[in-house]
DODOMAR-656638 format. One record per atom (N, C-alpha, C): residue in one letter; x negated, y, z. Coordinates in steps of 0.2 Angstrom, whole numbers, plus 5000, padded with zeros to 4 digits. Atoms other than C-alpha are relative to their C-alpha. Example, Ala and Ser with C-alpha at 12.3 -4.5 7.8 and 13.67 -1.06 7.14 Angstrom:
2
A499649945000 A493849785039 A499650065000 S500449944999 S493249955036 S500450055003 
REM end
This chain:
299
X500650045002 X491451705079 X499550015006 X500449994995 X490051665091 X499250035000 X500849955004 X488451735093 X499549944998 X500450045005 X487651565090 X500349994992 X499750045007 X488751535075 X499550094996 X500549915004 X488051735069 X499449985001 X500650005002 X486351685072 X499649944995 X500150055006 X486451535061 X499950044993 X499849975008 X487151625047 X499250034999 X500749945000 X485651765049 X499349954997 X500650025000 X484251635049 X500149954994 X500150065007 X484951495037 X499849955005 X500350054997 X484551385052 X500449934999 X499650075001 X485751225045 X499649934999 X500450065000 X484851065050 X500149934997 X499550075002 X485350895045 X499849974993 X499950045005 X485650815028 X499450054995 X500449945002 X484450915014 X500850024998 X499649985004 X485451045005 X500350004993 X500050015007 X486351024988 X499850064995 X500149955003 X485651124975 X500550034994 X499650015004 X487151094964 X500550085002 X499549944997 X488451254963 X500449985004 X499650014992 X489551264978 X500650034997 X499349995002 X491351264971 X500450035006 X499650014995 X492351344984 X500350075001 X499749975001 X493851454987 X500549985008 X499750004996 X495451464998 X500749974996 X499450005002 X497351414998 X500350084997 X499949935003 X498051584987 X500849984999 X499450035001 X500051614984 X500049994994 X500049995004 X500851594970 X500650024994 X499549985004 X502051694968 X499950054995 X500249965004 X501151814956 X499949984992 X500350055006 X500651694944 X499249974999 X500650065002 X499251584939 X499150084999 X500549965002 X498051754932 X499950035006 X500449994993 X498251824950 X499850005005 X500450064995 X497651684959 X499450014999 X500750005002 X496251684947 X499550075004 X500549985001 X495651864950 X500150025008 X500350004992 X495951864969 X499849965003 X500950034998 X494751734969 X499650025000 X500749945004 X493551834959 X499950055006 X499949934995 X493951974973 X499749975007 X500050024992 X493551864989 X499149944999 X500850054999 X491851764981 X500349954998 X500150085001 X492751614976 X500250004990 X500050015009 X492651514960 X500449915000 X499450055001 X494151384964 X500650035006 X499549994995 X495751394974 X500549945000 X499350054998 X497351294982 X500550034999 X499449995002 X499051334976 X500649975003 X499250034999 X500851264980 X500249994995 X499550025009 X501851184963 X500550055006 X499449994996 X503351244975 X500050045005 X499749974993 X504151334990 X499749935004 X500550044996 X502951235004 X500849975005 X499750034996 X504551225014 X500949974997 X499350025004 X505951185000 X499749974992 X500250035006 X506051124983 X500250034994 X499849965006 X506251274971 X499249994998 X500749985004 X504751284957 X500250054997 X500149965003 X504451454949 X499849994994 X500149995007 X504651454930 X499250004998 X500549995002 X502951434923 X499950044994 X500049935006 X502551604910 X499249984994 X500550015003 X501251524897 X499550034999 X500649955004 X500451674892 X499750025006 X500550004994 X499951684911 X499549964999 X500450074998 X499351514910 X499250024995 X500650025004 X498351554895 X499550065002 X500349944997 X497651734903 X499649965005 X500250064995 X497051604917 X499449994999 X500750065002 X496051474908 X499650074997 X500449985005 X495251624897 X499650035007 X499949974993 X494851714918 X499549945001 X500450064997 X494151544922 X499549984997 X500650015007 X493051504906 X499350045002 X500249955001 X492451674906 X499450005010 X500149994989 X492051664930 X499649924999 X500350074998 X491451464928 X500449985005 X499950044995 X492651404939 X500249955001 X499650064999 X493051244946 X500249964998 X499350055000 X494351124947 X500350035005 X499349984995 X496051174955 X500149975002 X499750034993 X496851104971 X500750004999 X499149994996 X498951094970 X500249975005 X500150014994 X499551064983 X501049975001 X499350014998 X501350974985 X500150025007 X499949984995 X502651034997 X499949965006 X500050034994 X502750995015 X500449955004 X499550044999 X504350935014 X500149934996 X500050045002 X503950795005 X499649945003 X500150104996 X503850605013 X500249964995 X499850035005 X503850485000 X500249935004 X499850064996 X503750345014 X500750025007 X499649984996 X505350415022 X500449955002 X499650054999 X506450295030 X500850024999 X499249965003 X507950415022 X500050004992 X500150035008 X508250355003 X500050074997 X500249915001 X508550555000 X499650025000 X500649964998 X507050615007 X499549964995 X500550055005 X506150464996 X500150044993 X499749985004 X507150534983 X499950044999 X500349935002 X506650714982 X499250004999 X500850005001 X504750664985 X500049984990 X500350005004 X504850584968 X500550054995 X499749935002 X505950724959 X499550054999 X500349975002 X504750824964 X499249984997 X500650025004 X503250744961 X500150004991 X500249995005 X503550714944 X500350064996 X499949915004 X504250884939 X499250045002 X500649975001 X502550934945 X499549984996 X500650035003 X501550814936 X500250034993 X500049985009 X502250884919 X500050095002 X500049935000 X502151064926 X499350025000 X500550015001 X500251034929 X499749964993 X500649995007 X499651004912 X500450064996 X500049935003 X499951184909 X499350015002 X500749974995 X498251184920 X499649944998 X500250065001 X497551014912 X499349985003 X500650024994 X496250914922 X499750025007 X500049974993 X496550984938 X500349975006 X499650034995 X497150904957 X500550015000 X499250014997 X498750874963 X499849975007 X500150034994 X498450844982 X500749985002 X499450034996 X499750744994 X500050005005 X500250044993 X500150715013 X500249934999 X499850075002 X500450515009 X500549995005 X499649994997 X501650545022 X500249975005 X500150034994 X502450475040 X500749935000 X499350074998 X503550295042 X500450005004 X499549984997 X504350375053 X500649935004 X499850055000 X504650205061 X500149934998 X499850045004 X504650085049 X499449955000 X500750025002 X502750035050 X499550024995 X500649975007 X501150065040 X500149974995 X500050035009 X501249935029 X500849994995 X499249975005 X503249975025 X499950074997 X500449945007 X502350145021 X500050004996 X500550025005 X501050085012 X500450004993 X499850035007 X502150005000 X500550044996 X499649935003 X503350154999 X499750054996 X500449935002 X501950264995 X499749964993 X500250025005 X501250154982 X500849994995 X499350025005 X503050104974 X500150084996 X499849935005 X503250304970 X499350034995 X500749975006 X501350334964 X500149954991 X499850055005 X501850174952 X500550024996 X499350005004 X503450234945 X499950084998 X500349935003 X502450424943 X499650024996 X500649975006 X500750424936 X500249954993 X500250035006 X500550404918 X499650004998 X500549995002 X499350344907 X499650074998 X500549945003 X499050514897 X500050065004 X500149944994 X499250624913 X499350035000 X500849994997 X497350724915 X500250025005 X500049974993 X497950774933 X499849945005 X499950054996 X497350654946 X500050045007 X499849994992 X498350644963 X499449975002 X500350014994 X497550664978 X500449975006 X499750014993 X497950574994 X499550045006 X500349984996 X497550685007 X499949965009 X499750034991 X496750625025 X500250025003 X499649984992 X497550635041 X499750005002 X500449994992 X497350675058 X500349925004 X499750064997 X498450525062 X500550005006 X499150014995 X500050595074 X500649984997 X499550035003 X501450525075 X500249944996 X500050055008 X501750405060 X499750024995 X500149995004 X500750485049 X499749934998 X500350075004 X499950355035 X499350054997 X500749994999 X498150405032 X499550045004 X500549984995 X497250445047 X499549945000 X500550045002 X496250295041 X499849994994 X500050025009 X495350245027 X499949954998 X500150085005 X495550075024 X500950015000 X499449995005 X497450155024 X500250034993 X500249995006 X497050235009 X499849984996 X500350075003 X496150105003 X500549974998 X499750015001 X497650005004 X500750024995 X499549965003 X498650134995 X499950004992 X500650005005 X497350144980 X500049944999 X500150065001 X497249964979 X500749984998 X499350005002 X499349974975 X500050024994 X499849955006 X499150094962 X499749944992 X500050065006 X499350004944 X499250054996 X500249965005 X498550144935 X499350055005 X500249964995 X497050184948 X499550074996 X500549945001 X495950304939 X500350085000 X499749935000 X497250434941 X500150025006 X499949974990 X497250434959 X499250005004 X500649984997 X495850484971 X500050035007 X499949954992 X495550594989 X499850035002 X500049924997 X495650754997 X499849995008 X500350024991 X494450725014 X500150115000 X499949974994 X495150845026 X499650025007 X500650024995 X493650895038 X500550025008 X499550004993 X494950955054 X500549945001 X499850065000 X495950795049 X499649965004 X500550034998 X494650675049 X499650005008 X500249994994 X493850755065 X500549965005 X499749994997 X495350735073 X500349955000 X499950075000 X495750565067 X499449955005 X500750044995 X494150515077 X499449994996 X500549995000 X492850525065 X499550075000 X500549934998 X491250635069 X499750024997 X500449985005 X490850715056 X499450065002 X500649924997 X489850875067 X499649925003 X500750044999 X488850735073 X499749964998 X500350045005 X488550605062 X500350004991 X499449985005 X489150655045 X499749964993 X500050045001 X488250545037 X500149925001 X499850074997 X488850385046 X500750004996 X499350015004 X490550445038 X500050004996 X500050005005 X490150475023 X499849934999 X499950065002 X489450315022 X500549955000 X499250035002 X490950245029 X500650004998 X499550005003 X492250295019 X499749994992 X500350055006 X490850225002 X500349955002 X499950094998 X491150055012 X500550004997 X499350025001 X493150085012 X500150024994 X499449965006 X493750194997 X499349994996 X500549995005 X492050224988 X499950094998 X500149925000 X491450414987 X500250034993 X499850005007 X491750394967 X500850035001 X499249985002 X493650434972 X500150065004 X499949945000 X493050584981 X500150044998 X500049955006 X493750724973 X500250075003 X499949944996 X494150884985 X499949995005 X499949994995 X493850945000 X500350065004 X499749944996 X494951045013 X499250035007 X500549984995 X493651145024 X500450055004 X499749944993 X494251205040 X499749975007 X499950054992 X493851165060 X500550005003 X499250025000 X494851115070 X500050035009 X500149984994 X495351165089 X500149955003 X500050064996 X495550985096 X499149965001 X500650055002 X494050855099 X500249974996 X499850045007 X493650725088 X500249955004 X499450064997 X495050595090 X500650015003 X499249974998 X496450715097 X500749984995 X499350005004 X497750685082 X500350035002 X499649954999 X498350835084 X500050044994 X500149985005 X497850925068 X500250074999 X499849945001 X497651105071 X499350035000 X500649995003 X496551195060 X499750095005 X500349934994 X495351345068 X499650024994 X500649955003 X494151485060 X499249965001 X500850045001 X492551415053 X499550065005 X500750004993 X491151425069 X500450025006 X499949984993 X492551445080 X500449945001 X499650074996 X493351265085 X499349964999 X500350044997 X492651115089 X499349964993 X500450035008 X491751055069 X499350055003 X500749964999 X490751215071 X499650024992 X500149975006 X490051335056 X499249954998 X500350035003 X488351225055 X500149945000 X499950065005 X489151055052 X500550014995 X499649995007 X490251115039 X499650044996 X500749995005 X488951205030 X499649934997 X500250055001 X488251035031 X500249984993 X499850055005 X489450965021 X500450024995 X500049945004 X489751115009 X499449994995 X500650025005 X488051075003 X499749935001 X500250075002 X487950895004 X499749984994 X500050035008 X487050824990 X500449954996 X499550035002 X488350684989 X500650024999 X499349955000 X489750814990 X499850044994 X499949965008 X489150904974 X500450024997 X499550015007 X490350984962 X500549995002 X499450004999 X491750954972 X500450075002 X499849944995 X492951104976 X500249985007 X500150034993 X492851134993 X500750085000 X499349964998 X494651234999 X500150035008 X499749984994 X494851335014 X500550015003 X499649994999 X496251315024 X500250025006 X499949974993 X495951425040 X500550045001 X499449944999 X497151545048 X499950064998 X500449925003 X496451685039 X500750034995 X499849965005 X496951835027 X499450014994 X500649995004 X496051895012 X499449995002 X500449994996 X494851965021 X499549975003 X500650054996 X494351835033 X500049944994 X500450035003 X494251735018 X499549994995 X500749995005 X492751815009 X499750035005 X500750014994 X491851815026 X499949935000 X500250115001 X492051595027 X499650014993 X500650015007 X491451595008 X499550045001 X500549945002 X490151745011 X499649935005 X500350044995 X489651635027 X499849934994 X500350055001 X489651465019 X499349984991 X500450005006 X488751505002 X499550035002 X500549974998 X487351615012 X499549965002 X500750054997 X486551445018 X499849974992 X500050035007 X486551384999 X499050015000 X500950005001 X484551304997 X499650015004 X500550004993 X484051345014 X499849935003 
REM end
Protein backbone atom coordinates (compact mmCIF):
# COMPACT_ATOMS: atom_id res chain seq x y z
CA UNK A 1 0.00 0.00 0.00
CA UNK A 2 1.09 3.50 -0.63
CA UNK A 3 1.56 6.15 1.55
CA UNK A 4 -0.72 8.42 -0.47
CA UNK A 5 -3.24 5.58 -0.58
CA UNK A 6 -2.69 5.42 3.80
CA UNK A 7 -3.24 9.00 3.97
CA UNK A 8 -6.38 8.83 2.18
CA UNK A 9 -7.77 6.05 4.29
CA UNK A 10 -6.62 8.24 7.71
CA UNK A 11 -8.40 11.47 6.59
CA UNK A 12 -11.51 10.25 4.45
CA UNK A 13 -10.05 12.49 1.80
CA UNK A 14 -12.37 10.58 -1.31
CA UNK A 15 -13.37 13.37 -3.66
CA UNK A 16 -15.61 13.16 -6.41
CA UNK A 17 -19.32 11.91 -6.75
CA UNK A 18 -21.13 12.53 -3.02
CA UNK A 19 -21.08 9.45 -0.90
CA UNK A 20 -23.89 6.92 -0.79
CA UNK A 21 -25.44 6.76 2.55
CA UNK A 22 -27.09 3.43 1.80
CA UNK A 23 -25.34 0.28 3.64
CA UNK A 24 -22.35 -0.91 1.69
CA UNK A 25 -22.76 -4.56 0.91
CA UNK A 26 -19.58 -5.95 0.44
CA UNK A 27 -17.41 -9.06 0.98
CA UNK A 28 -14.92 -11.36 -1.00
CA UNK A 29 -14.71 -14.43 -3.07
CA UNK A 30 -14.80 -17.38 -0.11
CA UNK A 31 -14.30 -21.31 -0.77
CA UNK A 32 -16.74 -23.59 -0.67
CA UNK A 33 -15.66 -26.53 0.37
CA UNK A 34 -16.91 -26.23 3.93
CA UNK A 35 -20.20 -25.41 3.27
CA UNK A 36 -22.62 -22.57 2.85
CA UNK A 37 -22.63 -21.88 7.05
CA UNK A 38 -18.75 -21.39 6.72
CA UNK A 39 -18.81 -18.99 4.11
CA UNK A 40 -21.35 -17.13 6.23
CA UNK A 41 -19.29 -16.92 9.36
CA UNK A 42 -15.99 -16.22 7.78
CA UNK A 43 -17.63 -13.36 6.30
CA UNK A 44 -18.72 -12.33 9.82
CA UNK A 45 -14.98 -12.82 10.75
CA UNK A 46 -13.27 -10.51 7.86
CA UNK A 47 -16.31 -7.43 8.11
CA UNK A 48 -18.24 -8.61 5.26
CA UNK A 49 -21.93 -8.86 4.91
CA UNK A 50 -22.05 -10.69 1.30
CA UNK A 51 -19.63 -13.01 -0.48
CA UNK A 52 -18.53 -14.91 -3.93
CA UNK A 53 -18.74 -18.72 -4.08
CA UNK A 54 -18.07 -21.13 -7.00
CA UNK A 55 -21.28 -23.66 -7.69
CA UNK A 56 -18.31 -26.00 -8.81
CA UNK A 57 -14.52 -27.06 -9.01
CA UNK A 58 -13.48 -23.48 -10.87
CA UNK A 59 -11.23 -25.52 -13.09
CA UNK A 60 -13.63 -28.87 -13.80
CA UNK A 61 -17.11 -29.76 -13.51
CA UNK A 62 -17.70 -31.82 -10.17
CA UNK A 63 -20.46 -29.91 -7.88
CA UNK A 64 -20.28 -30.81 -4.12
CA UNK A 65 -23.56 -32.28 -2.87
CA UNK A 66 -25.54 -29.72 -1.27
CA UNK A 67 -26.36 -30.59 2.78
CA UNK A 68 -29.81 -28.66 3.45
CA UNK A 69 -29.43 -28.38 6.93
CA UNK A 70 -26.22 -26.31 6.10
CA UNK A 71 -28.29 -24.35 3.83
CA UNK A 72 -30.93 -23.66 6.35
CA UNK A 73 -28.04 -22.98 9.37
CA UNK A 74 -26.94 -20.27 6.52
CA UNK A 75 -30.12 -18.35 5.77
CA UNK A 76 -30.82 -18.34 9.68
CA UNK A 77 -26.68 -16.63 9.88
CA UNK A 78 -27.81 -14.29 7.21
CA UNK A 79 -31.25 -13.11 8.69
CA UNK A 80 -29.83 -12.76 11.95
CA UNK A 81 -25.96 -10.61 10.37
CA UNK A 82 -28.34 -8.57 7.39
CA UNK A 83 -26.61 -9.77 4.68
CA UNK A 84 -26.74 -9.09 1.13
CA UNK A 85 -27.32 -10.74 -1.93
CA UNK A 86 -24.81 -13.56 -2.91
CA UNK A 87 -22.48 -13.65 -5.94
CA UNK A 88 -22.11 -17.50 -7.53
CA UNK A 89 -19.87 -17.76 -9.55
CA UNK A 90 -19.69 -20.40 -12.60
CA UNK A 91 -16.60 -22.22 -13.59
CA UNK A 92 -13.96 -20.94 -15.66
CA UNK A 93 -14.13 -23.77 -17.88
CA UNK A 94 -17.21 -22.83 -19.20
CA UNK A 95 -17.50 -21.15 -22.91
CA UNK A 96 -21.00 -21.27 -23.95
CA UNK A 97 -19.87 -19.60 -27.37
CA UNK A 98 -17.22 -22.18 -27.90
CA UNK A 99 -16.65 -23.19 -31.30
CA UNK A 100 -16.37 -27.07 -29.82
CA UNK A 101 -20.03 -28.37 -29.62
CA UNK A 102 -18.60 -30.18 -26.30
CA UNK A 103 -17.35 -27.46 -24.69
CA UNK A 104 -21.02 -25.62 -25.76
CA UNK A 105 -22.24 -28.67 -24.31
CA UNK A 106 -20.78 -28.81 -20.75
CA UNK A 107 -21.55 -24.92 -20.47
CA UNK A 108 -25.11 -25.73 -20.61
CA UNK A 109 -24.97 -29.14 -18.25
CA UNK A 110 -23.51 -27.08 -16.04
CA UNK A 111 -25.48 -24.11 -16.14
CA UNK A 112 -28.57 -25.62 -15.57
CA UNK A 113 -27.54 -28.00 -12.78
CA UNK A 114 -26.72 -24.95 -11.16
CA UNK A 115 -29.65 -23.03 -11.59
CA UNK A 116 -31.77 -25.67 -9.77
CA UNK A 117 -28.70 -26.11 -7.15
CA UNK A 118 -29.30 -22.35 -6.49
CA UNK A 119 -32.70 -22.20 -5.26
CA UNK A 120 -31.35 -23.86 -2.23
CA UNK A 121 -30.12 -19.96 -1.79
CA UNK A 122 -33.20 -18.27 -3.38
CA UNK A 123 -33.01 -14.86 -4.87
CA UNK A 124 -29.42 -14.58 -5.24
CA UNK A 125 -26.74 -14.11 -8.54
CA UNK A 126 -25.44 -16.50 -10.71
CA UNK A 127 -22.47 -14.56 -12.40
CA UNK A 128 -20.93 -15.73 -15.97
CA UNK A 129 -17.76 -14.94 -18.16
CA UNK A 130 -20.21 -14.64 -21.49
CA UNK A 131 -17.24 -16.30 -22.90
CA UNK A 132 -14.61 -16.28 -26.04
CA UNK A 133 -15.63 -17.15 -30.15
CA UNK A 134 -12.55 -18.30 -30.24
CA UNK A 135 -12.83 -17.50 -33.96
CA UNK A 136 -15.99 -17.54 -35.03
CA UNK A 137 -16.88 -13.73 -34.54
CA UNK A 138 -18.89 -11.72 -32.02
CA UNK A 139 -22.05 -11.86 -33.52
CA UNK A 140 -21.64 -15.99 -34.00
CA UNK A 141 -21.09 -15.50 -30.13
CA UNK A 142 -23.63 -13.44 -29.37
CA UNK A 143 -26.01 -15.78 -30.63
CA UNK A 144 -24.48 -18.72 -29.00
CA UNK A 145 -24.52 -17.03 -25.74
CA UNK A 146 -28.01 -16.17 -26.07
CA UNK A 147 -29.26 -19.59 -27.72
CA UNK A 148 -27.96 -21.26 -24.21
CA UNK A 149 -29.43 -18.42 -21.76
CA UNK A 150 -32.77 -19.24 -23.86
CA UNK A 151 -32.91 -22.84 -23.52
CA UNK A 152 -31.86 -22.31 -19.40
CA UNK A 153 -33.68 -19.52 -17.70
CA UNK A 154 -36.99 -20.24 -16.47
CA UNK A 155 -39.92 -18.40 -15.61
CA UNK A 156 -40.14 -19.44 -11.91
CA UNK A 157 -36.16 -19.45 -11.35
CA UNK A 158 -35.54 -16.33 -8.42
CA UNK A 159 -31.79 -16.51 -9.43
CA UNK A 160 -30.84 -13.92 -12.02
CA UNK A 161 -27.77 -14.65 -14.28
CA UNK A 162 -25.25 -12.30 -14.47
CA UNK A 163 -23.23 -11.40 -17.51
CA UNK A 164 -20.06 -10.50 -16.30
CA UNK A 165 -17.74 -7.43 -18.14
CA UNK A 166 -14.68 -8.00 -19.73
CA UNK A 167 -11.34 -6.70 -20.23
CA UNK A 168 -11.70 -7.77 -23.96
CA UNK A 169 -8.41 -10.14 -24.91
CA UNK A 170 -8.51 -12.39 -27.23
CA UNK A 171 -11.93 -13.17 -28.25
CA UNK A 172 -13.51 -12.45 -25.30
CA UNK A 173 -17.46 -11.35 -25.84
CA UNK A 174 -18.13 -8.47 -23.46
CA UNK A 175 -15.47 -6.13 -23.22
CA UNK A 176 -18.28 -3.80 -24.57
CA UNK A 177 -21.38 -2.94 -23.57
CA UNK A 178 -23.50 -2.63 -26.45
CA UNK A 179 -21.99 -6.38 -26.42
CA UNK A 180 -23.97 -7.06 -23.61
CA UNK A 181 -26.64 -5.20 -24.75
CA UNK A 182 -26.95 -7.31 -27.64
CA UNK A 183 -27.00 -10.45 -25.54
CA UNK A 184 -29.84 -9.09 -23.20
CA UNK A 185 -31.81 -7.96 -26.13
CA UNK A 186 -31.60 -12.08 -27.28
CA UNK A 187 -32.77 -13.18 -24.07
CA UNK A 188 -36.70 -14.29 -24.22
CA UNK A 189 -37.16 -14.10 -20.65
CA UNK A 190 -35.07 -10.80 -19.75
CA UNK A 191 -35.99 -9.93 -16.27
CA UNK A 192 -33.83 -12.94 -15.35
CA UNK A 193 -30.78 -11.72 -16.70
CA UNK A 194 -28.64 -8.66 -15.65
CA UNK A 195 -24.68 -7.61 -14.99
CA UNK A 196 -21.79 -8.05 -13.02
CA UNK A 197 -19.55 -4.61 -13.89
CA UNK A 198 -16.11 -5.72 -13.27
CA UNK A 199 -13.97 -2.52 -12.18
CA UNK A 200 -10.23 -4.04 -13.47
CA UNK A 201 -12.16 -5.43 -16.54
CA UNK A 202 -13.80 -2.37 -17.61
CA UNK A 203 -10.65 -0.36 -16.85
CA UNK A 204 -8.89 -2.42 -18.93
CA UNK A 205 -11.39 -2.58 -21.64
CA UNK A 206 -10.80 1.18 -22.01
CA UNK A 207 -13.14 2.60 -19.89
CA UNK A 208 -11.96 5.23 -17.20
CA UNK A 209 -13.56 4.64 -14.53
CA UNK A 210 -10.46 6.38 -11.99
CA UNK A 211 -11.08 9.33 -14.14
CA UNK A 212 -14.37 9.81 -15.05
CA UNK A 213 -16.58 7.45 -13.34
CA UNK A 214 -19.42 9.13 -13.96
CA UNK A 215 -19.17 9.46 -17.75
CA UNK A 216 -19.23 5.51 -17.47
CA UNK A 217 -21.86 5.05 -15.53
CA UNK A 218 -23.68 7.15 -17.67
CA UNK A 219 -22.68 5.28 -20.33
CA UNK A 220 -23.52 2.03 -19.78
CA UNK A 221 -27.47 3.75 -18.64
CA UNK A 222 -27.21 4.74 -22.47
CA UNK A 223 -26.33 0.94 -23.57
CA UNK A 224 -27.66 -1.56 -20.99
CA UNK A 225 -29.57 0.66 -18.55
CA UNK A 226 -28.14 0.72 -14.65
CA UNK A 227 -31.54 -0.99 -13.71
CA UNK A 228 -29.73 -4.29 -14.98
CA UNK A 229 -26.90 -3.42 -12.62
CA UNK A 230 -26.79 -6.03 -10.15
CA UNK A 231 -23.04 -6.77 -8.80
CA UNK A 232 -19.90 -5.62 -8.59
CA UNK A 233 -16.49 -7.37 -8.69
CA UNK A 234 -14.04 -4.54 -6.99
CA UNK A 235 -10.46 -4.99 -7.70
CA UNK A 236 -7.56 -2.79 -9.42
CA UNK A 237 -5.92 -3.68 -11.97
CA UNK A 238 -1.97 -3.61 -12.82
CA UNK A 239 -2.40 -2.58 -16.67
CA UNK A 240 -3.74 1.00 -17.98
CA UNK A 241 -7.01 1.63 -18.88
CA UNK A 242 -7.38 -0.09 -22.34
CA UNK A 243 -4.58 -2.70 -21.93
CA UNK A 244 -7.02 -5.94 -22.17
CA UNK A 245 -5.00 -7.60 -20.41
CA UNK A 246 -7.13 -8.39 -17.31
CA UNK A 247 -4.82 -8.75 -14.26
CA UNK A 248 -6.40 -7.83 -10.94
CA UNK A 249 -3.90 -5.85 -8.22
CA UNK A 250 -4.47 -5.09 -4.33
CA UNK A 251 -6.89 -2.24 -3.90
CA UNK A 252 -4.57 1.28 -3.87
CA UNK A 253 -1.83 -0.64 -5.41
CA UNK A 254 -2.53 -0.84 -9.29
CA UNK A 255 -3.52 1.51 -11.65
CA UNK A 256 -7.69 2.22 -10.41
CA UNK A 257 -6.22 3.20 -7.15
CA UNK A 258 -7.87 2.97 -3.45
CA UNK A 259 -9.71 6.65 -3.95
CA UNK A 260 -11.61 5.77 -7.15
CA UNK A 261 -12.93 2.65 -6.00
CA UNK A 262 -14.15 4.00 -2.73
CA UNK A 263 -15.79 6.23 -5.15
CA UNK A 264 -17.70 3.81 -6.64
CA UNK A 265 -18.32 1.60 -3.42
CA UNK A 266 -20.29 4.54 -2.33
CA UNK A 267 -21.82 5.75 -5.32
CA UNK A 268 -25.29 6.89 -4.76
CA UNK A 269 -26.22 5.17 -7.96
CA UNK A 270 -24.34 2.00 -6.88
CA UNK A 271 -26.50 1.65 -3.75
CA UNK A 272 -27.38 -1.81 -2.31
CA UNK A 273 -25.51 -3.63 -4.59
CA UNK A 274 -23.07 -6.27 -3.40
CA UNK A 275 -19.71 -5.16 -4.18
CA UNK A 276 -17.16 -8.55 -4.19
CA UNK A 277 -13.50 -8.49 -3.84
CA UNK A 278 -11.54 -10.37 -6.01
CA UNK A 279 -7.82 -9.24 -5.15
CA UNK A 280 -4.92 -11.61 -4.75
CA UNK A 281 -5.35 -11.65 -1.08
CA UNK A 282 -5.96 -14.14 1.86
CA UNK A 283 -8.27 -13.78 4.78
CA UNK A 284 -6.40 -11.32 6.14
CA UNK A 285 -5.77 -9.03 3.43
CA UNK A 286 -9.37 -9.17 2.99
CA UNK A 287 -10.52 -7.56 6.22
CA UNK A 288 -7.98 -4.83 5.62
CA UNK A 289 -9.82 -3.94 1.68
CA UNK A 290 -13.39 -4.14 3.49
CA UNK A 291 -11.89 -2.24 6.75
CA UNK A 292 -10.32 0.32 4.09
CA UNK A 293 -13.29 0.57 1.88
CA UNK A 294 -16.12 1.01 4.63
CA UNK A 295 -13.89 3.58 6.58
CA UNK A 296 -14.81 6.37 3.92
CA UNK A 297 -18.63 5.38 4.37
CA UNK A 298 -20.22 9.26 4.74
CA UNK A 299 -17.14 11.07 4.45
Amino acid sequence: MTAHTENIIKTGAVKGAALSAAPLYIGCHLSSVKGFENMGREALSIGADTFQFFTRNPRGGRAKAIDPEDVRRFKELAREHGFGRLVAHAPYTLNPCSATEKVRAFAYTAMSDDMERMEYIPGNYYNFHPGSHVGQGVEKGIALITDLLNRIIKPEQSTVILLETMAGKGSEIGGRFEELREIIDGVEIDEKIGVCLDTCHVSDAGYDIAGDLDGVLDEFDRVIGLDRLKALHINDSMNPVGARKDRHAKIGEGTIGYEALSRIVHHPKLAGLPCILETPNDLAGYAREIEMLRETAGK
